[in-house]
N, C-alpha and C positions, 0 to 999 in steps of 0.2 A: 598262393604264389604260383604263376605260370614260370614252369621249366622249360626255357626255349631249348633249339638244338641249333646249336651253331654251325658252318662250316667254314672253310678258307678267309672267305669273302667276308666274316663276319668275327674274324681275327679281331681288330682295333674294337668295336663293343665288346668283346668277354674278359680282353686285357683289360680295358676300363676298369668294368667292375670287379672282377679280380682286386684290381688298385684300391679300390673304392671299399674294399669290406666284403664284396658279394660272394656267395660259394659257386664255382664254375668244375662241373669235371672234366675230366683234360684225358685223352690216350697216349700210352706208352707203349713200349714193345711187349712189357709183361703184361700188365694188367691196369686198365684205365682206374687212375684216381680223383681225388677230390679234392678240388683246388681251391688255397686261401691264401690271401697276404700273409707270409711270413711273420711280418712286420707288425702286423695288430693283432694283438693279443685278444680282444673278441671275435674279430674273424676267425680264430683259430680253434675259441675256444667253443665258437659255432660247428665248427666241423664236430667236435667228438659228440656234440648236443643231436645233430641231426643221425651219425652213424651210431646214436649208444652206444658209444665207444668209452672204455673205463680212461678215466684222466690222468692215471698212471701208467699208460703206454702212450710210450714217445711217438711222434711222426718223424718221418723226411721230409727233409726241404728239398727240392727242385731247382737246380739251377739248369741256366745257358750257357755257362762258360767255370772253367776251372778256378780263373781270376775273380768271378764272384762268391767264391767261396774263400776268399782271401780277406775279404771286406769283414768276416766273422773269427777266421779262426786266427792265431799269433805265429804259434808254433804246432812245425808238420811233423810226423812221422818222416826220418831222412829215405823211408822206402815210396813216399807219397807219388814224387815225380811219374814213376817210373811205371806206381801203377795207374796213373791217370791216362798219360801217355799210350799205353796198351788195354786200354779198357771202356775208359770213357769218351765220344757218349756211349751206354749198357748197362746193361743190368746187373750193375754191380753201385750198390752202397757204402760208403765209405763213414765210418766215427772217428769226429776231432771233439779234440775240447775247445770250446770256444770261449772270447774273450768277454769276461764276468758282462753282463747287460748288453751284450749283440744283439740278442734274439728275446721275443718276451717266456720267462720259463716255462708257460707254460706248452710251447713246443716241445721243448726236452721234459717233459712229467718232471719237471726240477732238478734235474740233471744236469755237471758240467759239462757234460758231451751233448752233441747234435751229430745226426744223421744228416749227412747231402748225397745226392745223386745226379747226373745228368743224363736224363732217359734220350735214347736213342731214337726219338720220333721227330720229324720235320717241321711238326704242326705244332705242337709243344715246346719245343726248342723258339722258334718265333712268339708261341703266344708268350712265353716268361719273358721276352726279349722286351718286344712289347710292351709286355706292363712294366717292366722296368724294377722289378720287385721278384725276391727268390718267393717261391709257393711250397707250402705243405700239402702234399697229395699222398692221403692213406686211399689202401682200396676205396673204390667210388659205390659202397653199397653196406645194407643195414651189418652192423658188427655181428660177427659169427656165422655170418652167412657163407657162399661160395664166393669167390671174388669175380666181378663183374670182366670180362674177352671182350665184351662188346658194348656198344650205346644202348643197348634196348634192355639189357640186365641192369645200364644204372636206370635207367628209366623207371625200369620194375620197381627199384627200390626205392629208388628216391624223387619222384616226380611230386610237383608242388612240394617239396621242401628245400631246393636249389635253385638258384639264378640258371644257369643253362648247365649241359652236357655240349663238349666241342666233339665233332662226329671224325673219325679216326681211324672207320671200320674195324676190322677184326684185329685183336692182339696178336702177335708175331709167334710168340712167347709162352704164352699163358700161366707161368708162373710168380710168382715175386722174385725180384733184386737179390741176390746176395748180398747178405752185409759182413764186412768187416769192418773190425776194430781196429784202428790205426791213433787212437787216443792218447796211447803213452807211449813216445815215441823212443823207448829206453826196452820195450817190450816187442816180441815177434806178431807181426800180424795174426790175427785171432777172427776165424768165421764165425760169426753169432748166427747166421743162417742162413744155410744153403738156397742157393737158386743156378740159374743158368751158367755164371762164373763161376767154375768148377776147382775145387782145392787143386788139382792137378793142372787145370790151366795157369791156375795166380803161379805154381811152384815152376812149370816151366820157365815163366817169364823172369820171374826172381831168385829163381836158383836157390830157395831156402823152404825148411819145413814149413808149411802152414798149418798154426794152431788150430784144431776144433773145438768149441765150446761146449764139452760132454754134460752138462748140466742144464736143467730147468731151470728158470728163474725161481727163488723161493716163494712160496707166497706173500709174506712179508716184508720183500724186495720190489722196489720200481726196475722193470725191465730196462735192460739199456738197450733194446733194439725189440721193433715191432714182430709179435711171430713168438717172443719166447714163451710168454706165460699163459695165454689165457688160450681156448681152445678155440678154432675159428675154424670156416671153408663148412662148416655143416651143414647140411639139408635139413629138412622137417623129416625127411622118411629115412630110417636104417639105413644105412651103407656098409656092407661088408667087404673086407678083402679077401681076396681067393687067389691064394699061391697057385706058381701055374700045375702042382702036382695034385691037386682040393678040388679042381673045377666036378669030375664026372660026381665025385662022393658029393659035393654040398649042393649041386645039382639035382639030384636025386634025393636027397632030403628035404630041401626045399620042394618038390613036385611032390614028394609023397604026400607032405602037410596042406598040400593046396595053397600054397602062401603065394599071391600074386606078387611077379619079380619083373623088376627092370635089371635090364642089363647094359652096362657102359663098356666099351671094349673096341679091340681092332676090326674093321669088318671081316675078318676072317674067323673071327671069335665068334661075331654076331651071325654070322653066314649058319656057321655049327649048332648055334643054342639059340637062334630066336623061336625056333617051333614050340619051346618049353617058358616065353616069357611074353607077359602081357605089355610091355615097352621097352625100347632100345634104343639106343644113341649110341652111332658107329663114330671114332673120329678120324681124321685122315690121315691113313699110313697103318704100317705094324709096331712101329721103333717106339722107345719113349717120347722119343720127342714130342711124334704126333700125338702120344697118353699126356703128357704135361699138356700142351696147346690144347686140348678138348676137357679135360678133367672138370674144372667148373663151367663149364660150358654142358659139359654133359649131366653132370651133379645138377645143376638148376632145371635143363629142359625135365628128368627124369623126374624132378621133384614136382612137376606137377600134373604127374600120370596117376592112376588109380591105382598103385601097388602098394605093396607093404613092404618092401628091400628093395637094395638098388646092389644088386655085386658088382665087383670094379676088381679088374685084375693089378696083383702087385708085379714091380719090375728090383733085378738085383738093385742095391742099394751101391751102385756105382758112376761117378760120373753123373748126368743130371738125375739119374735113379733115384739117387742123395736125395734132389732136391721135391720129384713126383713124389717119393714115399712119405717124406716129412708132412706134406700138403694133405698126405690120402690119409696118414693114420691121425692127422686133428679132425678128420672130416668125418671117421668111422667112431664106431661105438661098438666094437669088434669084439669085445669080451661076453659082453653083458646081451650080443644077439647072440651070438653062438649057444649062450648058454640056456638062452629060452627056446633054440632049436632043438637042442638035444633035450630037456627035460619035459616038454611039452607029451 
């Protein structure tokens, strides 16, 4: 199969196919997905086929307007309005239960909730329009991997196994959606996982605690939102995290053993420690912000340099920190390198 790459112009063919069954990845502000008719159940069930994606983690559906998410669900959360109104379009996720045969189940892993969203991109927002049909779009790239900032990382991953990539350039964002649960609308809003919309922004606007989901999915449970259970965002090569008070000691450990290192960090970071590493990817700015927007952007270029670890600095777990940390520690395997640095 040739994987075209679409742009503006070429809107009306990717909505087609979309319509028609085909897989099309689409950009959003966080991170570009992978797009399929809602509506047919082997479209969809093509998506988890191409991304080895386990078929008990749910997708998002994609809409272009708040009114087509009306078409599925019955009854809202009476907090729904208000967070629509102050959120969407963004990146933020939202769970209803929808009404029994809306959707084919296997969207929801057979769940009576679904996940909607409506991403804040221009170009996406027309193509769903367009096709005239809501879209499931999980990350646009093989499962467990980094999540694809750009067209050329779905490319990487998935070329000749999609109908097109619609080009969007660089994610805004570079994290995923926050999801909340808005399911049972007798219960308080509940984040299933962090992203950009921040507990403290949803509590601003609503003037009430917002629940956090302190648990893992069981293993024996179907997730009710994509992110919980299974470990994702990983590279082929080590990733360690290094509190900023670890950097000179694990530095030094690491050069003692000769272990060839990439390093991901602020360029001011990189400016300090590139004399000591064989590849580096600076991303723009010092703030988290700029660490979320570069993280699998950085995670993928490093991954295919000749090293043996990739360090990546942690940020407080505050505010989108919540959301960079969550991302850095499914991507790390932090115990079990540490532990072959020290006893080696």
């Amino acid at each position: 199969m040739e994987t075209k790459i679409f742009n503006k112009i070429d809107l009306t063919e990717a909505a087609r196919l979309l319509r028609e069954g085909e897989i099309v990845a689409f950009p959003t502000e966080t991170v570009y997905g992978l797009g399929a008719n809602a509506q047919i159940a082997d479209a969809v069930q093509s998506v988890f086929t191409v991304k080895g994606r386990p078929s008990d983690n749910p997708l998002i559906v994609h809409v272009e307007s708040f009114e087509q998410v009306k078409d599925y669900v019955e009854v809202f959360h009476p907090l729904t309005q208000e967070i629509v109104d102050a959120f969407w379009p963004g990146p933020l996720t939202l769970i209803f239960t929808i009404k029994p045969g809306a959707l084919p189940s296997v969207v929801s892993a057979g769940l009576p909730t679904v996940s909607f969203r409506m991403p804040n991109h221009p170009l996406t927002l027309e193509l769903i329009k367009e096709a005239g049909v809501p879209i499931v779009g999980p990350s646009a790239n093989t499962s467990g991997r980094p999540s694809p900032t750009n067209s050329q990382h779905v490319y990487h991953d998935l070329q000749g196994k999609i109908a097109g990539i619609l080009e969007g350039g660089a994610t805004a964002i570079g994290v995923e959606s926050t999801v909340l649960d808005l399911s049972d609308p007798t219960k308080p809003p509940m984040i299933l996982r962090p992203g950009a919309v921040t507990k403290e922004a949803l509590e601003t606007i609503l003037g009430i605690e917002i629940l956090v989901d302190p648990h893992l999915a069981h293993e024996e449970q179907a997730p009710k939102s994509p992110g919980m259970k299974y470990k994702h965002y990983a590279p082929k090569t080590p990733a360690l995290m290094v509190n900023p008070d670890e950097w000179e000691a694990v530095m030094a450990l690491v050069i003692a053993k000769e272990i060839r290192l990439g390093l991901l960090g602020s360029p001011q970071m990189i400016e300090r420690y590139q004399a000591s590493a064989q590849a580096t990817f600076a991303y723009e700015g010092e703030g988290v912000e700029a660490a979320a927007k570069g993280l699998f952007a950085g995670l993928r270029a490093l991954d295919e340099a000749a090293i043996d670890v990739i360090l990546v600095p942690t940020f407080p777990e505050e505010g989108l920190g919540v959301a960079y940390m969550n991302r850095l520690k499914k991507a790390t395997n932090q115990l079990n390198f540490l532990e072959q640095l020290t006893s080696e």
